[in-house]
C-alpha positions as MATLAB code, in Angstrom:
seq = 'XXXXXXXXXXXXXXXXXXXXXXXXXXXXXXXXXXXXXXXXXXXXXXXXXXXXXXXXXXXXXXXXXXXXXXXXXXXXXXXXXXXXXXXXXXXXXXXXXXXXXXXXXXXXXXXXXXXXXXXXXXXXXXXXXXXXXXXXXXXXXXXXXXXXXXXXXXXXXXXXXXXXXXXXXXXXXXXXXXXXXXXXXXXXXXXXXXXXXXXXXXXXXXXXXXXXXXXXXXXXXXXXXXXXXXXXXX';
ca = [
     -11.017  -22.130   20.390;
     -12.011  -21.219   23.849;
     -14.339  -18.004   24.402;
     -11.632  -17.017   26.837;
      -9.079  -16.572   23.809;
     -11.337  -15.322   21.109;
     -12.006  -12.509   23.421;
      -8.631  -11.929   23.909;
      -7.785  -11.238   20.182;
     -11.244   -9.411   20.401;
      -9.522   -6.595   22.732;
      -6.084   -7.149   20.679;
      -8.534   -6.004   17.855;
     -10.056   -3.364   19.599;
     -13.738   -4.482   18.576;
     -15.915   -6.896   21.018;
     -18.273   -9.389   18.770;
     -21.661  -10.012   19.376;
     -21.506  -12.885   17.912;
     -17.977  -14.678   17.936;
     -18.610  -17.302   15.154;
     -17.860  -14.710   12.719;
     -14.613  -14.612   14.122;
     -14.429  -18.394   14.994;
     -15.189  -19.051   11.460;
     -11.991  -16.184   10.175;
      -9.685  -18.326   11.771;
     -10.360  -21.814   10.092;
      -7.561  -22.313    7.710;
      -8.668  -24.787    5.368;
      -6.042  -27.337    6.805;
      -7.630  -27.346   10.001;
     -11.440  -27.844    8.037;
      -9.913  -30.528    5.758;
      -9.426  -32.893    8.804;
     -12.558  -32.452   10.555;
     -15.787  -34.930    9.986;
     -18.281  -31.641   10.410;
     -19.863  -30.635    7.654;
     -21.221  -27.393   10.179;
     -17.908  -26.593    9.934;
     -16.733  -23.287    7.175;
     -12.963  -22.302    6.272;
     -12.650  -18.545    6.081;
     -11.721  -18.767    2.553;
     -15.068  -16.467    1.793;
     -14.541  -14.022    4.577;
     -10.862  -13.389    3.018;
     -12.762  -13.023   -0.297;
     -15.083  -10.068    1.649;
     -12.420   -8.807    3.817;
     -10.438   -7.511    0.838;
     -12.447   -5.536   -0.745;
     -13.647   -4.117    2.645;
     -10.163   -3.425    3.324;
      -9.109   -1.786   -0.053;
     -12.338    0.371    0.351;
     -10.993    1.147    3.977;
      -7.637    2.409    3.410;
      -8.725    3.908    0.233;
     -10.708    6.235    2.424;
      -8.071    6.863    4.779;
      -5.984    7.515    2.112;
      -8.292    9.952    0.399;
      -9.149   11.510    3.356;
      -5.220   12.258    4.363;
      -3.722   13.260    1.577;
      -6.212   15.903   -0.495;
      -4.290   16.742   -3.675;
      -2.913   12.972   -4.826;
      -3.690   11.128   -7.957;
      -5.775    8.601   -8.645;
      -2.745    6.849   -9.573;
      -0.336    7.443   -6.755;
      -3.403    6.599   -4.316;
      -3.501    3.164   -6.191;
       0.080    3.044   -5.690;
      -0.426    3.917   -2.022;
      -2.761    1.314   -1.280;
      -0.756   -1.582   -3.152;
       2.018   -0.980   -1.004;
      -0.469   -0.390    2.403;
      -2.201   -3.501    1.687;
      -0.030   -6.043    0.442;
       0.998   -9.697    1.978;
       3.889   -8.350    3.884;
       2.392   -5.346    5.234;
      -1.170   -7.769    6.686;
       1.423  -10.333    8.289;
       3.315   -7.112   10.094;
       0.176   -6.100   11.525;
      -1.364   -9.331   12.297;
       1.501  -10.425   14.513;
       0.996   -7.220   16.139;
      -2.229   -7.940   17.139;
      -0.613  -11.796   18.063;
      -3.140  -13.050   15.539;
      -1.192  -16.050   14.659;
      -1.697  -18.650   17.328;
      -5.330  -17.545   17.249;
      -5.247  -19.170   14.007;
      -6.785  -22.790   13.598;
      -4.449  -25.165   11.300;
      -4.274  -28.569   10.327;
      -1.292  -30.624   11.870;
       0.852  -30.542    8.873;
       0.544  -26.637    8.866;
       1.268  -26.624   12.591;
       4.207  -28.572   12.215;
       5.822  -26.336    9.558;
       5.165  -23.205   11.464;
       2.086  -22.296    9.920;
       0.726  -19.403   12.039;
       4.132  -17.578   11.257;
       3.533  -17.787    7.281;
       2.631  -14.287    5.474;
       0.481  -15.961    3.475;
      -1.542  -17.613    6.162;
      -1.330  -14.317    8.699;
      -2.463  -12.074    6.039;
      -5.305  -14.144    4.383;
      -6.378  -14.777    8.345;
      -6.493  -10.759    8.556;
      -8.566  -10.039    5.767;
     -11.163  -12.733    7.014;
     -11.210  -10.856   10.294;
     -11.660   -7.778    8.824;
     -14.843   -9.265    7.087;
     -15.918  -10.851   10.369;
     -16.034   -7.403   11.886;
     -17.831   -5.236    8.585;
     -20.700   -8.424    8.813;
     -20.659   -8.594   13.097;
     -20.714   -4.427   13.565;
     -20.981   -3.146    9.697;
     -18.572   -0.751    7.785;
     -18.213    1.794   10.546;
     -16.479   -0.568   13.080;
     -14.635   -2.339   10.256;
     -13.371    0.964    9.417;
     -12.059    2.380   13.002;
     -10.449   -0.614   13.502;
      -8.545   -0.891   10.054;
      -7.595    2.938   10.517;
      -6.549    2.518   14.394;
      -4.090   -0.372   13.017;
      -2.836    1.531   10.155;
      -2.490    4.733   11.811;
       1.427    4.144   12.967;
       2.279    3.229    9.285;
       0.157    5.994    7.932;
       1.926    8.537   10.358;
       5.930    6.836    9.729;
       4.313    7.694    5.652;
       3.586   11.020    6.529;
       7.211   11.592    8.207;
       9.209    9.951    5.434;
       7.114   11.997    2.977;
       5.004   10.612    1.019;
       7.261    9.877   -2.345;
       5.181   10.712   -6.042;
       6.141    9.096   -8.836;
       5.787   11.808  -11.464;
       6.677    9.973  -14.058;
       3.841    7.595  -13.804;
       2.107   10.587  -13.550;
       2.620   12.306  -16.911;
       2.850    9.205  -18.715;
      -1.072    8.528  -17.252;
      -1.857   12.160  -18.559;
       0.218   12.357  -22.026;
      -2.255    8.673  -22.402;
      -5.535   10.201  -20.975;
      -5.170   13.448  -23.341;
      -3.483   10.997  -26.492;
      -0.409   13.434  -26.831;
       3.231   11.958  -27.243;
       4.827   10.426  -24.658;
       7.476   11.683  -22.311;
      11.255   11.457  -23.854;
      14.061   11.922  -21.563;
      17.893   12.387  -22.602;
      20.493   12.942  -20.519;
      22.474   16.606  -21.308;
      24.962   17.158  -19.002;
      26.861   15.159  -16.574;
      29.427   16.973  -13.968;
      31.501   15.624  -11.288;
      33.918   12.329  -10.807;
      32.202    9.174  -11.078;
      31.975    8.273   -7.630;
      30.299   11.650   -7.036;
      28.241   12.685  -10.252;
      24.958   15.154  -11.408;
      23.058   13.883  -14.170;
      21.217   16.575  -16.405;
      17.635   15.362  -17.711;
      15.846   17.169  -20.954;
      11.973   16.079  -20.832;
       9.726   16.923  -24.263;
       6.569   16.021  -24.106;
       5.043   17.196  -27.128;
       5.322   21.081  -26.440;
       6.154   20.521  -23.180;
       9.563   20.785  -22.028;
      11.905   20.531  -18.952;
      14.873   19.577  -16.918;
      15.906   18.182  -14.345;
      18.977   16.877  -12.065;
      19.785   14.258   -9.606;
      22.856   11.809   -8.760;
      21.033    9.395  -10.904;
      19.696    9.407  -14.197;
      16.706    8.287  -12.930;
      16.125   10.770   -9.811;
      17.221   13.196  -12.652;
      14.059   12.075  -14.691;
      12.060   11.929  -12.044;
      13.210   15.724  -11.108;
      12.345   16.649  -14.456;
       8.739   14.677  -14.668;
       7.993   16.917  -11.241;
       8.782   20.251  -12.990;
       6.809   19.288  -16.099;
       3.974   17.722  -14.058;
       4.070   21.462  -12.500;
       3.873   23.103  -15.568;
       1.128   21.142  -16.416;
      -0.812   21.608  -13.914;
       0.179   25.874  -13.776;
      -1.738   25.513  -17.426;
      -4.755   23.720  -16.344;
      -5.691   26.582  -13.815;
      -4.941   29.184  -16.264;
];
C-alpha cells in the first residue's frame, strides 16, 4: 500500500505513525500473506491477538470512568456488547478501513473488505499497531474518540441493568438461596395486560409489575437489589 493511503487512514484514525509498518503489517489478512513468496512478510494475526486485550482494557476504562456506581457484572455486560464483531465492523467502515485492507484474490473477489469478520479482526490489529507505535495513551484517545458517539447514544437510551443478573451474582457470592419469582396477579385484557411478580430471596422479599412477566421480574429484581443495597449501608 502506498504511503499516500496509509496516511490517509492515519488521519481517518486520528493518530499519525512514526513508523507505518506497524500499520502496514495490521492490514495483511492472511489471504493476501498466503500468496506472497516473502518470508519478510507478517499477517496481522498477532496484532489482532494484542489489539484485543488493549481494546477490552480501553473501553473498560471508559466504561469505568463514565458510569461510577455499575457492577462488575453489568460493566462486563457493557463491554461484550461495546466490543463485539458487529459493533468493530460499524466503526471500521466509519473510518473506511476496509479497502485499506490487504486480501488475497479469492477474498477480494467475494467482497472481503466488507466481511465483519475481516473489518473487525483488521480493527483490533490497528488498535495494537497504535498501543506499540505511540503506547497506551494514544491507543486510548483514539479508541475513546471512536466510541464516544455510541457511548453518548448509551447514555441517551439509558443505560439498561439487568438486576436480575445482579442478585443472582450476589445470592451466589454470599451462598444464600436463589431468587424465586411467581407471578400473583394479572389485570387487564390480553392484548393489554399487568403482570404481578413476588421475589423471595431467602428473607428477602418483593414485587414487582410490568406488561411482561419478565419486565415484571426484572421490576421486582430492581426493588430487591434496592433493598439490598439500603441494608449494606445500614
Amino acid at each position: 500500500m502506498t504511503h499516500k493511503g496509509l496516511n490517509e487512514l492515519s488521519g481517518n484514525l486520528g493518530y499519525h505513525f512514526k513508523n507505518l509498518s506497524f500499520l502496514e503489517e495490521a492490514l495483511h489478512h492472511s489471504s493476501f500473506v498466503n500468496e506472497q513468496n516473502d518470508p519478510d512478510i507478517g499477517n496481522n494475526e498477532r496484532l489482532e491477538f494484542l489489539g484485543d486485550a488493549v481494546l477490552n482494557l480501553a473501553v473498560g476504562h471508559l466504561l469505568m470512568l463514565r458510569y461510577q456506581d455499575i457492577t462488575e457484572g453489568d460493566l462486563s455486560r457493557m463491554r461484550a456488547g461495546l466490543v463485539n464483531e458487529s459493533r468493530l465492523a460499524e466503526i471500521s467502515r466509519a473510518i473506511n478501513l476496509g479497502p485499506h485492507i490487504r486480501l488475497g484474490k479469492g477474498e477480494l473477489q467475494s467482497n472481503g473488505f466488507n466481511k465483519q469478520s475481516i473489518l473487525a479482526d483488521a480493527f483490533e490489529a490497528v488498535v495494537a499497531a497504535i498501543y506499540l507505535d505511540g503506547g497506551y495513551d494514544e491507543a486510548f484517545a483514539m479508541i475513546r474518540r471512536l466510541f464516544q458517539n455510541i457511548l453518548d447514544t448509551l447514555d441517551k437510551s439509558g443505560v439498561k441493568l439487568d438486576y436480575k443478573s445482579r442478585l443472582q451474582e450476589q445470592a451466589q457470592l454470599h451462598q444464600t438461596a436463589m431468587p424465586l419469582y411467581t407471578v400473583v396477579e394479572e389485570n387487564g385484557p390480553d392484548h393489554d395486560k399487568t403482570f404481578t411478580v413476588k421475589l423471595i430471596m431467602g428473607e428477602l422479599e418483593a414485587l414487582g409489575s410490568g406488561k411482561s412477566k419478565k419486565a415484571a421480574e426484572q421490576d421486582a429484581a430492581r426493588n430487591a437489589y434496592a433493598d439490598l443495597e439500603q441494608h449494606v449501608r445500614k
